[in-house]
C-alpha positions in Angstrom: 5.6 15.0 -14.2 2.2 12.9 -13.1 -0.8 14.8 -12.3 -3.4 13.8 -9.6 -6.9 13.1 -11.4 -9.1 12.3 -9.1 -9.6 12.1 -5.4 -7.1 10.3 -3.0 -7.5 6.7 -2.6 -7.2 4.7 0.8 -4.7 1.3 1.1 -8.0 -0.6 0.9 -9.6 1.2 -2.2 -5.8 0.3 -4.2 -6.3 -3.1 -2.6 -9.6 -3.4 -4.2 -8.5 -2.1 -7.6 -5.5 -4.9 -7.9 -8.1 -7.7 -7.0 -10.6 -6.5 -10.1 -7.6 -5.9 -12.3 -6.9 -9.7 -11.4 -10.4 -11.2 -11.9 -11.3 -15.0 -11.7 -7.2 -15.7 -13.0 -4.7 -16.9 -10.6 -2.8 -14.3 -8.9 0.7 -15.5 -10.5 -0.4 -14.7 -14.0 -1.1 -11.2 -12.7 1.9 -11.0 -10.8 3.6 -12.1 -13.9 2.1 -9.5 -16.1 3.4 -6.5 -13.4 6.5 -8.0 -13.2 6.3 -8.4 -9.7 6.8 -12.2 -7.8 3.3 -13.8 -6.8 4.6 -14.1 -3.2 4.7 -10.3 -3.1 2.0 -9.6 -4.9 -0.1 -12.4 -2.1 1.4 -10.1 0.7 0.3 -6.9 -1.0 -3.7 -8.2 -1.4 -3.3 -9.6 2.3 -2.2 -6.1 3.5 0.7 -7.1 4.7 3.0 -5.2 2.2 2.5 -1.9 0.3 2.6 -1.6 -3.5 5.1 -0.2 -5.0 6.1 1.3 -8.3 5.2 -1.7 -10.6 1.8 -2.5 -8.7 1.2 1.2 -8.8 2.3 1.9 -12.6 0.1 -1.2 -13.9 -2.9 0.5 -11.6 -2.6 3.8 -12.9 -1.3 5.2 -9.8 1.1 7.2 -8.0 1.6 7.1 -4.4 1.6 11.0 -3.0 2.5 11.3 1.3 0.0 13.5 3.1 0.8 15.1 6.5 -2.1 15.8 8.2 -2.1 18.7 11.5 -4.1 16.5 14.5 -3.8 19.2 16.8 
């Protein structure tokens, strides 16, 4: 069983974390070294898709759903 560490990250923050982890390299050798397609990997650092299990594995992460009470 995974254990949270540290303090909850936003969608940007994990955003942010895949672009350092790729660097000045092309985002298909990334992709390639998830295991995930470049075209998904594009849609994920664009916002337009959320990472899954390989993005989050290769990050570190694990993805935890929060219900927050707004009234």
């Amino acid at each position: 069983m995974c254990r949270a560490v540290g303090k909850p990250l936003t969608h940007s923050q994990v955003i942010e974390l895949l672009k350092k982890r790729q660097g000045n390299r092309p985002a298909r050798e990334l992709a390639r070294e998830i295991g995930i397609s470049a075209p998904y990997l594009s849609d994920i650092l664009k916002g337009k898709r959320e990472p899954g299990p390989a993005v989050l594995e290769a990050l570190g992460l694990q993805r935890e759903v929060v219900y927050l009470v707004t009234r």
